[in-house]
N, C-alpha and C positions, 0 to 999 in steps of 0.2 A: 129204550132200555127194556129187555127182558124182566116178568114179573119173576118172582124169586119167592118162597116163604123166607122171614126173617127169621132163622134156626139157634133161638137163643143169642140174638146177634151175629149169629153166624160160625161163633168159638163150640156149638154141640152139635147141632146140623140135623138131628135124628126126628123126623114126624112122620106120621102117619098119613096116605094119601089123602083120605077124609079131612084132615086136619088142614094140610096143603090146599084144598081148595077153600075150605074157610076161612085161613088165616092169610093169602096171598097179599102180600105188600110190594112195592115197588124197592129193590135194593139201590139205597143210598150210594153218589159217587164214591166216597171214603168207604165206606165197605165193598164196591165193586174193586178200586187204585188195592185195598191190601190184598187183597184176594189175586190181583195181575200182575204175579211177579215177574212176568216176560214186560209188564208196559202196553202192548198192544192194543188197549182199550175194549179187551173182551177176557173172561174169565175162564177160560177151557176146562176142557174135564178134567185133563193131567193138574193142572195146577188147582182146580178144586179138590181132586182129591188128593194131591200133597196135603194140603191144610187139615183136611177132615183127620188124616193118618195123625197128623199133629198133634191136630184136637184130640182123636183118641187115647194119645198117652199123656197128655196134660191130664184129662180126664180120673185113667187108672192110677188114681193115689197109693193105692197097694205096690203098684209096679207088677201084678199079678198075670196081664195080657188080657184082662177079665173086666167088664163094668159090671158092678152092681148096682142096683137102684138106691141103696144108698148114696153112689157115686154122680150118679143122675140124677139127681133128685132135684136140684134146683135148674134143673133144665126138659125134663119128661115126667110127667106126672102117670100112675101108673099103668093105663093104656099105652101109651105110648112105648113104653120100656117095653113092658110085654111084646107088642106088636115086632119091635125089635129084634124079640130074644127068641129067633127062628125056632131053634132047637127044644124053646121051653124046658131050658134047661136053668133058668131063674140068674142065666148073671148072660151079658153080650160079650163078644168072641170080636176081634177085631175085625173077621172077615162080617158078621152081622151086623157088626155095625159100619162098614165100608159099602156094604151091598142097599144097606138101606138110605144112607144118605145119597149114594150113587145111582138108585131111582128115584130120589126126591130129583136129584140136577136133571135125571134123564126128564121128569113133570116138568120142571122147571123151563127146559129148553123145547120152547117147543117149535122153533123152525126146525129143530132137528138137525140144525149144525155144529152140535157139539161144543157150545159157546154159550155163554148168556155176555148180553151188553147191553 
């Protein structure tokens, strides 16, 4: 089984590379089975980033398209958020937050088959 960082269990997704190699755990079966909603016993990018999109609007309590760190907060501590907020523009943008979870999977996967398992 592919190493994976544990991203807030999985439901916020967003670290920092630095962080990623710090914090690398091994992803539990029950978090790998929720995450393959095809079954096939590997977690793809498509269906990883289904979830994350998910994540992102569980996330936005406002419903505003926007995280703020207060929204984040029991999941990124303030580096983290920052590191996020490409544009420094002090709140994340679904696409910044899709593009950074989406190089944490590309770290993540490193056969480079587009899969963790």
């Amino acid at each position: 089984m592919k190493k994976i960082v544990l991203m807030s269990v999985l439901a916020l997704g967003q670290i920092t590379p630095a962080i990623a190699q710090q914090q690398a755990a091994t992803m539990n079966q029950g978090q790998m089975s929720a995450l393959d909603s095809n079954k096939d016993g590997a977690v793809d990018r498509s269906e990883y980033e289904a979830f994350m999109a998910s994540a992102f609007v569980n996330l936005d309590r406002n419903k505003d398209g926007n995280l703020t760190a207060d929204e984040t907060k029991q999941a990124l501590n303030a580096q983290q958020f920052a590191a996020t907020d490409a544009n420094g523009d002090g709140k994340v943008s679904r696409n910044e937050f899709l593009d950074r979870v989406m190089a944490d999977f590309k770290t993540a996967d490193r056969s480079g088959d587009g899969s963790l398992k």
